[in-house]
Chimera marker file (.cmm) of the C-alpha trace (Angstrom):
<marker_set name="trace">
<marker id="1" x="2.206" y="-11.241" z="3.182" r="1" g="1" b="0" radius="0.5"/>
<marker id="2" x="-1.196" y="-12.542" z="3.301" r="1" g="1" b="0" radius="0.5"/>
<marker id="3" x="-3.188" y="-12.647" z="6.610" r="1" g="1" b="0" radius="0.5"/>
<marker id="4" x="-2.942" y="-16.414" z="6.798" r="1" g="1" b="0" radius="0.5"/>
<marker id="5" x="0.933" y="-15.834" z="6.613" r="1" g="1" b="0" radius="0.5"/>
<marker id="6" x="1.299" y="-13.154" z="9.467" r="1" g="1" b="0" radius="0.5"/>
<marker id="7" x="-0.750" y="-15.131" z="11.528" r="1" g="1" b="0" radius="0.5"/>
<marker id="8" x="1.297" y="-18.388" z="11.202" r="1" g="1" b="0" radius="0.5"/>
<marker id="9" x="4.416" y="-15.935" z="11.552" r="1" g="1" b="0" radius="0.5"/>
<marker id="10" x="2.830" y="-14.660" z="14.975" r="1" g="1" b="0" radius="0.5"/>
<marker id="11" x="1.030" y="-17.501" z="16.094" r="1" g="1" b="0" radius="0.5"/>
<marker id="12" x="-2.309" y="-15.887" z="16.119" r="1" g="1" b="0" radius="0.5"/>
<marker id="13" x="-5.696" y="-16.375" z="14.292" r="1" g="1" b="0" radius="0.5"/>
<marker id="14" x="-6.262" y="-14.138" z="11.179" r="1" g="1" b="0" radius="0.5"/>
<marker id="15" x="-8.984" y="-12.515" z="12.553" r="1" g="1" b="0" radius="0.5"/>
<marker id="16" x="-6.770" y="-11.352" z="15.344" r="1" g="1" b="0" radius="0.5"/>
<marker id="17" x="-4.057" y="-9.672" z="12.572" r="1" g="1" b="0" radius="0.5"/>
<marker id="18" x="-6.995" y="-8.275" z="10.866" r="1" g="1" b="0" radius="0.5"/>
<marker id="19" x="-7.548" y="-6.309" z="13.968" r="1" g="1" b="0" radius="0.5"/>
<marker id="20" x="-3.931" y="-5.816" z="14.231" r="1" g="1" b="0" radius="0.5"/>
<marker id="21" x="-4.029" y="-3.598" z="10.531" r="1" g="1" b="0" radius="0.5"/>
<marker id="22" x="-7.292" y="-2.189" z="11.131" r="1" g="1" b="0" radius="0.5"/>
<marker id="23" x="-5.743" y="-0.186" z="14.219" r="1" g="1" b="0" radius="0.5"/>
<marker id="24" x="-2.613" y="0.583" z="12.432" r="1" g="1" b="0" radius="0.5"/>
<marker id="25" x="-4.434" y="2.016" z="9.430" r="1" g="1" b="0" radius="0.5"/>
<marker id="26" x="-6.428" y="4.009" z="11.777" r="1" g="1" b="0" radius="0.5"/>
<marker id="27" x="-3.456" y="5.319" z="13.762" r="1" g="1" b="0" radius="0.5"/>
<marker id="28" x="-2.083" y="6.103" z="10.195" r="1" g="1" b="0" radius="0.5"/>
<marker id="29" x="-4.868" y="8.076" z="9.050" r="1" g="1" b="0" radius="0.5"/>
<marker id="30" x="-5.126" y="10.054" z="11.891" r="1" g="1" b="0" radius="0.5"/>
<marker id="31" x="-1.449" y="11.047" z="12.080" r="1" g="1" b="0" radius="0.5"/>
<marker id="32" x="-1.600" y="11.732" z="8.390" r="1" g="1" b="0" radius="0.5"/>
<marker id="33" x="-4.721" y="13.820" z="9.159" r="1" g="1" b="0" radius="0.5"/>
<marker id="34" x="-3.249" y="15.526" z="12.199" r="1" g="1" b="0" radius="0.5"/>
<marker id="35" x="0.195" y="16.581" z="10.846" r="1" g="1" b="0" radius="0.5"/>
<marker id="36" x="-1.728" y="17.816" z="7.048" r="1" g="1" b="0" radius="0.5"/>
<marker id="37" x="-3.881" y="20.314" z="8.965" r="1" g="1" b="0" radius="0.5"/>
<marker id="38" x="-0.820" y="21.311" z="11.159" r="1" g="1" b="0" radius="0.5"/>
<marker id="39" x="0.949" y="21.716" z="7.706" r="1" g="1" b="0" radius="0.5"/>
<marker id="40" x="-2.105" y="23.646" z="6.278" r="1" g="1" b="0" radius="0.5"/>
<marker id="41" x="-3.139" y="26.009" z="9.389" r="1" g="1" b="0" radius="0.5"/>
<marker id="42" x="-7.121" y="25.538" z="7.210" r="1" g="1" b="0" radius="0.5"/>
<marker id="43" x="-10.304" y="25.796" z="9.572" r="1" g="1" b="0" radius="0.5"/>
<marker id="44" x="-12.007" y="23.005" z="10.343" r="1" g="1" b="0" radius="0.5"/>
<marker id="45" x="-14.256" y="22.816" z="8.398" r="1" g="1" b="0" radius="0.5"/>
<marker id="46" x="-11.794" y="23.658" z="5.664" r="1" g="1" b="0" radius="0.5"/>
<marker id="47" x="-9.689" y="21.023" z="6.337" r="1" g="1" b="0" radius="0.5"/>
<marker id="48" x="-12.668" y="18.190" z="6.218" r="1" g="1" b="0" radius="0.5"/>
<marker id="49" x="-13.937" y="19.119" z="3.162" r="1" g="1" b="0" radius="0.5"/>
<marker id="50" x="-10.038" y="18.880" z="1.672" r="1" g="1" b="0" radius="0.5"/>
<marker id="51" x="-9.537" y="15.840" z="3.594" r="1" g="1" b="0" radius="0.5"/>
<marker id="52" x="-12.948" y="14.099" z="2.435" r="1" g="1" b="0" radius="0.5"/>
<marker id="53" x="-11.498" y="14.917" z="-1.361" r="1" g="1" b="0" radius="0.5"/>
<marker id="54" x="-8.283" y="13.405" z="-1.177" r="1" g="1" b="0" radius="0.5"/>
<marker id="55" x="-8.630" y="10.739" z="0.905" r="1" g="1" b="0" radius="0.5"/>
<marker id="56" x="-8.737" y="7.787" z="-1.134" r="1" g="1" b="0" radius="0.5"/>
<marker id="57" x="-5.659" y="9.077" z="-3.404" r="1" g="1" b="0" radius="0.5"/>
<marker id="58" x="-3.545" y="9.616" z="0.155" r="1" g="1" b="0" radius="0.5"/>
<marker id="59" x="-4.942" y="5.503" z="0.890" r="1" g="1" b="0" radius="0.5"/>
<marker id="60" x="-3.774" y="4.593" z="-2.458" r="1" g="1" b="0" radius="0.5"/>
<marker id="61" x="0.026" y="6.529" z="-1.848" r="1" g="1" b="0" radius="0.5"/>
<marker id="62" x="0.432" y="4.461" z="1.960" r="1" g="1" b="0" radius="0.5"/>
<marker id="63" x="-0.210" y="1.222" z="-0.138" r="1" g="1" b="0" radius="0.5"/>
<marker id="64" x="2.047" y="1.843" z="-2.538" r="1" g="1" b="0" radius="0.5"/>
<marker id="65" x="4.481" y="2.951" z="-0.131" r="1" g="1" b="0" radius="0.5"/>
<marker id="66" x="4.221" y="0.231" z="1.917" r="1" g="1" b="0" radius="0.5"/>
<marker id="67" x="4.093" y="-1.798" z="-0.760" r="1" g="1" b="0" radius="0.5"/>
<marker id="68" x="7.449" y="-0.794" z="-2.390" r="1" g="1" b="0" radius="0.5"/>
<marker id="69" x="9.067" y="-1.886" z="1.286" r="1" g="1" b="0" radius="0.5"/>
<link id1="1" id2="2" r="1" g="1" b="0" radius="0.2"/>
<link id1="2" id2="3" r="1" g="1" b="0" radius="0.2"/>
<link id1="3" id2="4" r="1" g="1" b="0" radius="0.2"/>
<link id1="4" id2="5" r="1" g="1" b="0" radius="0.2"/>
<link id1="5" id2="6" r="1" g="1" b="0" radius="0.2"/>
<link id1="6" id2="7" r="1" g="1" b="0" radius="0.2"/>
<link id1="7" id2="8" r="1" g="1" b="0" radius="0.2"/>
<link id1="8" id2="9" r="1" g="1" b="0" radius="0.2"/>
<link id1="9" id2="10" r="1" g="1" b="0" radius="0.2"/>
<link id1="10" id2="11" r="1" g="1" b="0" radius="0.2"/>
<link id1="11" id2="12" r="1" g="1" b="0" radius="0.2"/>
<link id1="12" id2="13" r="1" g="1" b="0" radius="0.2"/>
<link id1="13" id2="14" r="1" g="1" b="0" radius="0.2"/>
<link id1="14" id2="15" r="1" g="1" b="0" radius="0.2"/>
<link id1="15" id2="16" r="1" g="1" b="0" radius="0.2"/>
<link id1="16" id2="17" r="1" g="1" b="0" radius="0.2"/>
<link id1="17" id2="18" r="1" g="1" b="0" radius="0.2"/>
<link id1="18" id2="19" r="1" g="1" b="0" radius="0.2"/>
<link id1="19" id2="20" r="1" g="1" b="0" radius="0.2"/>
<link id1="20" id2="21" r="1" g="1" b="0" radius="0.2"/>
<link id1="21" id2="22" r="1" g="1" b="0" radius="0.2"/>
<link id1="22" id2="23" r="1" g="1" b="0" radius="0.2"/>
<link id1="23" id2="24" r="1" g="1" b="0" radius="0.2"/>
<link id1="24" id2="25" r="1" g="1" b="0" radius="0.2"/>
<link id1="25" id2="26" r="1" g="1" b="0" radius="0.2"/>
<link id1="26" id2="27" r="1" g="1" b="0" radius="0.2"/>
<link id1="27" id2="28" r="1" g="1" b="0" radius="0.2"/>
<link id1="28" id2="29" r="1" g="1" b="0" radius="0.2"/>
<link id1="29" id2="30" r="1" g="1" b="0" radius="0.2"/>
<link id1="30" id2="31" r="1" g="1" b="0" radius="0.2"/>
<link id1="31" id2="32" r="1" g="1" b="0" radius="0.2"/>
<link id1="32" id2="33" r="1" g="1" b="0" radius="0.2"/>
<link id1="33" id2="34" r="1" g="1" b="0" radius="0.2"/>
<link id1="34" id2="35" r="1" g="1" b="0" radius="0.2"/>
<link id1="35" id2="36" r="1" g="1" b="0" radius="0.2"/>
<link id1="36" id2="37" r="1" g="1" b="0" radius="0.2"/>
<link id1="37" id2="38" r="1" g="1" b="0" radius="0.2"/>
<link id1="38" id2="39" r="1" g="1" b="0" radius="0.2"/>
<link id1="39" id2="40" r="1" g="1" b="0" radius="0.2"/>
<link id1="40" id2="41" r="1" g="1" b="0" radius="0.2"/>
<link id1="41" id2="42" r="1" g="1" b="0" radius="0.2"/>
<link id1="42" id2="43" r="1" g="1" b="0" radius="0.2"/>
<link id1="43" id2="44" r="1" g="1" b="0" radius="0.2"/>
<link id1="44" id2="45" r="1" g="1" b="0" radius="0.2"/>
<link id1="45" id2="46" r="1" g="1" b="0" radius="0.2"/>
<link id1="46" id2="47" r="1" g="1" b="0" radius="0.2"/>
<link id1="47" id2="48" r="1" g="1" b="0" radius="0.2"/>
<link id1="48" id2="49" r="1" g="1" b="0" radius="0.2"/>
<link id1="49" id2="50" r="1" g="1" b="0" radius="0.2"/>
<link id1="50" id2="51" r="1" g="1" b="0" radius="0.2"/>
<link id1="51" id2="52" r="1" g="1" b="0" radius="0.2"/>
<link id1="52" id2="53" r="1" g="1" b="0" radius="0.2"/>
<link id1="53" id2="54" r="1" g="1" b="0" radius="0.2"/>
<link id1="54" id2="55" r="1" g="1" b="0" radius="0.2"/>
<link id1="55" id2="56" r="1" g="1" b="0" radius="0.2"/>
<link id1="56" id2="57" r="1" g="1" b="0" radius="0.2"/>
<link id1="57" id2="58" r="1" g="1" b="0" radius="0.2"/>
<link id1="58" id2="59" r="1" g="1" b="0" radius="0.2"/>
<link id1="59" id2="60" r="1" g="1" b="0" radius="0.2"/>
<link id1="60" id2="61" r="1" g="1" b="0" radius="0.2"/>
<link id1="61" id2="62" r="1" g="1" b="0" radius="0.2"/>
<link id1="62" id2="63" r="1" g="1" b="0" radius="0.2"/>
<link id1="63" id2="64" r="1" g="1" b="0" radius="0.2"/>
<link id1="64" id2="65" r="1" g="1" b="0" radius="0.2"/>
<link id1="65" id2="66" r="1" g="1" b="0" radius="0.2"/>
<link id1="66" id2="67" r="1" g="1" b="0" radius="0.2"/>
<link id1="67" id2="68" r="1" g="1" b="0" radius="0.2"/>
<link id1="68" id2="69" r="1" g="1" b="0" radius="0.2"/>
</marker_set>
């Protein structure tokens, strides 16, 4: 759905669903980010460096998984 749509859906303005995903894909990336270094037991430092790598390609896999819903 487009931003237009959810707001009509919700009764809000766009901007306010804009918000909306930009704190859900925040909450996403840190609970990706917490439970991959849980899953890793790295450092750090370790971990950020990893993380800063594959970032974009884990962004790209939510999409698509959300996507496929």
């Amino acid at each position: 759905m487009s931003l237009d749509a959810i707001a009509r859906t919700y009764r809000v303005h766009r901007a306010t669903v804009a918000r909306w995903l930009a704190a859900i894909r925040e909450d996403l990336d840190t609970a990706v980010r917490v439970r991959l270094w849980d899953e890793l037991g790295v450092s750090t430092t370790e971990f950020q460096s990893l993380w800063n790598a594959v970032r974009s390609d884990v962004e790209v896999s939510i999409s698509r998984l959300l996507a496929a819903r």
